[in-house]
N, C-alpha and C positions, 0 to 999 in steps of 0.2 A: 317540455316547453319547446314551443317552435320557435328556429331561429330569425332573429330578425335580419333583414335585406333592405342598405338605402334603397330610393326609387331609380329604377331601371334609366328611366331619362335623365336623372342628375348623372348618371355615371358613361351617359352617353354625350352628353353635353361637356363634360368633363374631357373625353377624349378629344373632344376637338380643339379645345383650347390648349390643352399639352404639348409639348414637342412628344413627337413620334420616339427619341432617342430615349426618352425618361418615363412616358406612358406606364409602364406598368408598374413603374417606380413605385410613380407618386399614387396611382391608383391603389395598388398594394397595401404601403403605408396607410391613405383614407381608411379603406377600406379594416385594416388590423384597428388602428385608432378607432373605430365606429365601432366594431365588435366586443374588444377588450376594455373600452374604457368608455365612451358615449353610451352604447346601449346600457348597460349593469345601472349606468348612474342617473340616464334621466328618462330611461325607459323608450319606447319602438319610436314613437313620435317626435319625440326630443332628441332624439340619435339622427331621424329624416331630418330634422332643421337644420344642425348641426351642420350635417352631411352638402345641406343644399346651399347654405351658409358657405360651406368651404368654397364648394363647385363655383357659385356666385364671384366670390373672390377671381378665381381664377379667368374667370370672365371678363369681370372689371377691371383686371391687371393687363390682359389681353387688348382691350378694347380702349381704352382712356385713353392713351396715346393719338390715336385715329380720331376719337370724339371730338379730344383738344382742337385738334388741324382742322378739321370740318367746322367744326363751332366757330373757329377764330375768322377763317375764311370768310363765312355768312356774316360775323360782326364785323368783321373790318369792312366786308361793299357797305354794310348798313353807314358806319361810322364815315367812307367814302361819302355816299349817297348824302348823307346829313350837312358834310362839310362840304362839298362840290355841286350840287345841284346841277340837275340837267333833264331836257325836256327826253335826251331819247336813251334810254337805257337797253338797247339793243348790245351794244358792247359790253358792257358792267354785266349785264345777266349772263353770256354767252362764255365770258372769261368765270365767273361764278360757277357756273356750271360744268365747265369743263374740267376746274379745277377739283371741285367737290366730286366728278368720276374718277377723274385720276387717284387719289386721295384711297376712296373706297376701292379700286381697284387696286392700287397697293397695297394697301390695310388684306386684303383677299390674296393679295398672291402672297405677301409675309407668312400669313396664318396657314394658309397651304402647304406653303413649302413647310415649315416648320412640322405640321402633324402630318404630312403625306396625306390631306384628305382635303377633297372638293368642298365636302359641305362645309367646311372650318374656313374658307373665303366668305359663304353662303351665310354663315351663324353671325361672322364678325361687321358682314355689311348690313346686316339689319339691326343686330346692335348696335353700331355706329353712329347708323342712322337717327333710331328710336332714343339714343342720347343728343346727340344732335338737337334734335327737336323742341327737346326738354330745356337744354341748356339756350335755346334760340327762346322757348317762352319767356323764360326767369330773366334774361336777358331784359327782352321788352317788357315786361310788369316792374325790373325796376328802371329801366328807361322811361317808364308812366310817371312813377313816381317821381325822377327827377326834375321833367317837365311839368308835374302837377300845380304847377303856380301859374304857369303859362299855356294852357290846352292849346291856344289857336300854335304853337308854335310846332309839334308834334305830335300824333297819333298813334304812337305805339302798339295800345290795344288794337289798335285795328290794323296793324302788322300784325300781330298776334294771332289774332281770327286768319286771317291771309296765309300763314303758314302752311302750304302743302305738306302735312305727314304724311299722305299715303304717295305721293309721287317720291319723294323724300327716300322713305324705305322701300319703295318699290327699285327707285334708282339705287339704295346701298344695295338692296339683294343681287340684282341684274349687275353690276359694275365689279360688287366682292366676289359673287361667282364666277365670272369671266377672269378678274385674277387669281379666283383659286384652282382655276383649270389653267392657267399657265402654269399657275406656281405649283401644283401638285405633276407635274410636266420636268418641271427644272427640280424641282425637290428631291435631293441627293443621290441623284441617280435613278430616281423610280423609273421603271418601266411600264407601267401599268396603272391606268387612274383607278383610286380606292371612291368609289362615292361616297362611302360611308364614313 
C-alpha cells in the first residue's frame, strides 16, 4: 500500500502562518495526526480535508485580527459618510486609504517577523484583503435590507457593485509585502531574507 501525503501546498501555506520558533512542532504533530489516525479512519481523501481543514484554521486565526481592523475602518467612513454628508470626499478617502495600507502593512510585517518569511506578509495581505471584501459585501446587503422600506434614502447595492476587489487585494499583496520585508529584516535577528 502506498503511503499517503497531505497536499504539498497545505503544508507550505502552513509554514507561513506558523511562528518560525514552533514550525516543525506543529507541522510534525499534523503531520503524525494525519498518518496515525486521519488517514486509517477516513481514508487518502478524507485525511487531505482534514489536513487542509487544520491549515485553513491556522490561517484564519492568523488573519481575522487584520480582517477585523480593515473591515471596521471601511464601515466606519461608510457609517461617517451616512451620518456627515459632504460634497468632497478627497480627505475621507485619502485618510481611508492610508489607514487600510498601514493596517495591511502591519498585518505583513507581524506575519513576517513571526515565521521569518517575506511571503507570510505577502499570504496574509491578500487574505486580509479577500475578507475584507466579503465582510464589506454582507455589510452592504444587510445595510439594503435595513433601508428596504425607504430606497430613495440609500443605495447600498450599488456600494456593493462599486467595491474595488482587485485594487483591494492588489493593495493588501503590495502593502503586506512591503511589511513583510521589513519584518523578515527585524525578525529575530535574521540576517538574511527567506522568500520562501
Amino acid at each position: 500500500m502506498t503511503p499517503t501525503h497531505p497536499p504539498g501546498w497545505a503544508q507550505s501555506l502552513l509554514a507561513l502562518f506558523v511562528p518560525a520558533r514552533g514550525r516543525d512542532g506543529v507541522l510534525g504533530d499534523l503531520l503524525e495526526e494525519y498518518h496515525d489516525a486521519q488517514a486509517p479512519a477516513r481514508g487518502a481523501a478524507g485525511a487531505d480535508r482534514w489536513f487542509v481543514g487544520q491549515v485553513l484554521g491556522f490561517v484564519w486565526r492568523a488573519c481575522l485580527p487584520w480582517g477585523v481592523l480593515v473591515s471596521a475602518v471601511m464601515i466606519a467612513r461608510d457609517v461617517y459618510d451616512l451620518t456627515a454628508p459632504t460634497a468632497d470626499f478627497h480627505t475621507r478617502a485619502a485618510v481611508t486609504t492610508y489607514l487600510c495600507i498601514s493596517l495591511f502593512a502591519a498585518g505583513g510585517f507581524v506575519a513576517a517577523w513571526r515565521s521569518r518569511r517575506v511571503l507570510s506578509g505577502t499570504a496574509l495581505g491578500a487574505t486580509t484583503a479577500l475578507m475584507t471584501c466579503v465582510v464589506a459585501s454582507v455589510y452592504a446587503l444587510l445595510l439594503n435590507s435595513a433601508f428596504a422600506a425607504d430606497p430613495g434614502t440609500y443605495a447600498p447595492l450599488v456600494e456593493t457593485a462599486d467595491i474595488p476587489i482587485v485594487p483591494i487585494v492588489i493593495l493588501g499583496v503590495l502593502a503586506g509585502s512591503i511589511g513583510g520585508a521589513v519584518g523578515r529584516m527585524f525578525g529575530h535577528g535574521a540576517t538574511r531574507i527567506d522568500l520562501a
